[in-house]
C-alpha positions as a printed NumPy array, in Angstrom:
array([[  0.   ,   0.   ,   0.   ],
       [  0.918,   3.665,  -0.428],
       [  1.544,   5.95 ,   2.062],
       [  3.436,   9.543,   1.224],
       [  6.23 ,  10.574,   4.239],
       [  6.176,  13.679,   5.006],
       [  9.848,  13.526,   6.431],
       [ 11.275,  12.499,   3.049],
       [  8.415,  14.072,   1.336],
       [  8.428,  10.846,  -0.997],
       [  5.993,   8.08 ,  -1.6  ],
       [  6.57 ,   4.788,   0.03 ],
       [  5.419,   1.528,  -0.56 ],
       [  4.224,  -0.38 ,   3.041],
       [  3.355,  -4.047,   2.725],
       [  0.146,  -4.818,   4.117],
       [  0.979,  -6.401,   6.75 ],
       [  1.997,  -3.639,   8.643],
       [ -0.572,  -1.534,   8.13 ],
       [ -3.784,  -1.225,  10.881],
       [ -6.635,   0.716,  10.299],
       [ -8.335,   3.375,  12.842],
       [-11.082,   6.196,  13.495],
       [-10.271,   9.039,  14.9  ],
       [-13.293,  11.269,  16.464],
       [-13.546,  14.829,  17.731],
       [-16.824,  16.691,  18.603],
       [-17.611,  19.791,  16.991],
       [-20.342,  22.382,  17.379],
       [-22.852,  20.309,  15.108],
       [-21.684,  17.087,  16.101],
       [-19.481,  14.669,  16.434],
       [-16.911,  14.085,  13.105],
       [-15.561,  10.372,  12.688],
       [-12.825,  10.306,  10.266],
       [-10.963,   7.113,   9.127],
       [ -6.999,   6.706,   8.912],
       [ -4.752,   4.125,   7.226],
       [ -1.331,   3.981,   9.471],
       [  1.798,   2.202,   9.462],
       [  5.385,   2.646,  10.745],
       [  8.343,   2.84 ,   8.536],
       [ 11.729,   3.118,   9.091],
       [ 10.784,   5.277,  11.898],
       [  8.518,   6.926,  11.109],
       [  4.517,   6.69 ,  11.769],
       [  2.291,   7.204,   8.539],
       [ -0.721,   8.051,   7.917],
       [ -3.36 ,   7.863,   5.421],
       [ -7.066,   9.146,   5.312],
       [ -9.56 ,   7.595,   3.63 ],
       [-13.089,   7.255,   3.05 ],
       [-16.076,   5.417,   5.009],
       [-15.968,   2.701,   2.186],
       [-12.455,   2.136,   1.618],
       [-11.6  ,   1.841,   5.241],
       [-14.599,  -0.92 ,   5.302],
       [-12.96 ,  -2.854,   1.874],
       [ -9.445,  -2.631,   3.627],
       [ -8.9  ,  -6.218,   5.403],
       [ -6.496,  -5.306,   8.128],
       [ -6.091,  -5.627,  11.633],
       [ -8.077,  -2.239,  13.666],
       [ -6.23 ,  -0.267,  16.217]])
């Protein structure tokens, strides 16, 4: 899968197996806002990748 680092400011390619997936949530004014996050760890460093309701639902990894 991949995942852009923002240290190297490159695109990197993570092997699935190391990638989880996780919701983050905050609540606003209106409501609450759920948003979903691809993340991984390489070479140091933590990545991050936001996504959509149904992509984070087709992606069959483990959830933080």
């Amino acid at each position: 899968m991949q995942f852009y680092n923002l240290k190297t400011r490159s695109h990197v390619d993570v092997p699935e197996s190391d990638v989880r997936k996780t919701t983050m949530e905050r609540k606003t004014k209106s409501g609450t806002q759920i948003r979903y996050a691809l993340t991984a760890e390489y070479q140091g460093s933590k990545l991050f990748k936001f996504v959509n309701e149904a992509t984070y639902k087709a992606t069959n990894v483990k959830e933080v």
